[in-house]
N, C-alpha and C positions, 0 to 999 in steps of 0.2 A: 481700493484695498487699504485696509488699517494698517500704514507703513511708518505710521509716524513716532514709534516709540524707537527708543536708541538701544533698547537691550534685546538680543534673539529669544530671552525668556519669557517673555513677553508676549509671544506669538501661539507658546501652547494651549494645544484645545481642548475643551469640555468634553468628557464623553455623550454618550448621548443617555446613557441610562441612568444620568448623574440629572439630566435637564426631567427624563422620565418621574424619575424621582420627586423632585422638586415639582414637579407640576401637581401633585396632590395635595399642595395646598393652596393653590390658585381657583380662583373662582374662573366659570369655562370661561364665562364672556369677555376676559382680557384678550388685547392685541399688545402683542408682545413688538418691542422696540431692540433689536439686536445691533448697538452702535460699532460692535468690535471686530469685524469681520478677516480673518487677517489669511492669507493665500488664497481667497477665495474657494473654502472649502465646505461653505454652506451644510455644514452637519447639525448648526443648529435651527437653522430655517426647516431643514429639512425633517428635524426631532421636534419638533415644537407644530407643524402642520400634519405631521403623521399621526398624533395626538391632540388631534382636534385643536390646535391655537392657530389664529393668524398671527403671522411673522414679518417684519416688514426689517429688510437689513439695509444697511446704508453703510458702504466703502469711505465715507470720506473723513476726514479728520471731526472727532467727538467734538472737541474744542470751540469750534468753529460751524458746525451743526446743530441746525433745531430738531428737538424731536417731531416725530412725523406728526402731521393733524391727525391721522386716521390710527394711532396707537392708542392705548393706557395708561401701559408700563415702557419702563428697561428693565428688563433683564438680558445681565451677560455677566461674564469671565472676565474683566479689564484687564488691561494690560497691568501689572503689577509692580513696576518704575512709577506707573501715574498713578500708583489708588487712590493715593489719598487727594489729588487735583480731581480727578474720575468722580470721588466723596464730595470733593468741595462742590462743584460745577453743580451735584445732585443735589444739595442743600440748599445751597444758591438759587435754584431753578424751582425749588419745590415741586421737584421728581417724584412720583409712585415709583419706586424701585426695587430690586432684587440682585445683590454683585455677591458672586462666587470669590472670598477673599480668602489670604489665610486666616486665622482664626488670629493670631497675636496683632490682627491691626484693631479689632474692638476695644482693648486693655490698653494701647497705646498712647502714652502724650498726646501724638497729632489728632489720634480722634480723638481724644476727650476734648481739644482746646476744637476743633469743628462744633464737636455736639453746643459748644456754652456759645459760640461764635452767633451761632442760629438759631440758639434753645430748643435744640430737636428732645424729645420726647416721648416720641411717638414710633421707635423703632421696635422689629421681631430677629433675633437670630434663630436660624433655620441651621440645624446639624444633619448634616448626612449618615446615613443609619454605619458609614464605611467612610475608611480614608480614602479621599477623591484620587486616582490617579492621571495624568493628563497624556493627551495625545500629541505623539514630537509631528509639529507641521513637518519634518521633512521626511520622513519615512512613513508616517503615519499609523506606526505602532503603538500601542500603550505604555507610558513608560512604568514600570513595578518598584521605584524608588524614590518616591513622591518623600521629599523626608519634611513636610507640616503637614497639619492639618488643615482642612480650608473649611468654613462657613458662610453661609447667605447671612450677609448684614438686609434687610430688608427695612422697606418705609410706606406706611399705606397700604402696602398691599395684602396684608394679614392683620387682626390684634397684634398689638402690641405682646413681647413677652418671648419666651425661649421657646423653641419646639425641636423635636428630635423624628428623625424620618424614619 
């Protein structure tokens, strides 16, 4: 289980019609890499197989994990104390990716000083057609006071360029 972040904010999850979404711009034949899995609540495995993608999720610390041989992508939610190490690690690694962030870490110092570190180039932000609200792991309700907005920073896995869902 994804236990390893230090803030309980950290732990909220994607809905699923928010994954629905985003999957319209995916080509079918990705296998999707889910590194963030945190109560064991497999909503996105489970949203992402129910719409035709294979899902391969892995409990164990990101950090310290390879992506699986049999994926494409990551796509996920990271835990949002680590984005920008979650960013680095992808850069690093030269990741095909897709992360559900708020939207102020695109325009931020850390990532610009990322982007020049790597000379990335070749990224898509992907806007949700709505503001994302997230699910509180411990009741498992929506919460209705999401107060950012969140965007897919994405890499490889779309042209480059802005889109709106």
């Amino acid at each position: 289980m994804y236990s390893h972040s230090l803030k309980p904010s950290d732990h909220w999850i994607t809905q699923p019609k928010t994954w629905v979404e985003f999957s319209r711009v995916l080509r079918t034949d990705e296998k999707i890499w889910e590194p963030f899995v945190c109560k064991s609540h497999h909503i996105s495995k489970e949203t992402w197989e129910k719409n035709g993608f294979e899902c391969i999720e892995t409990e164990s610390d990101f950090f310290t994990t390879e992506m699986p041989a049999t994926t494409t992508c990551l796509i996920s939610n990271p835990p949002f104390s680590r984005k920008f190490d979650v960013l680095d690690k992808c850069f690093h690694l030269n990741l095909k990716f897709a992360l559900l962030l708020p939207s102020w870490v695109f325009a931020s110092s850390t990532f610009r000083k990322l982007i020049k570190k790597y000379g990335i180039n070749d990224l898509s932000l992907i806007i949700p057609s709505k503001r994302v609200h997230y699910i509180n792991p411990e009741s498992m309700e929506i919460g209705k006071k999401t107060n950012f907005d969140s965007i897919f920073i994405s890499r490889c896995m779309i042209e480059p360029g802005i889109y709106y869902l």
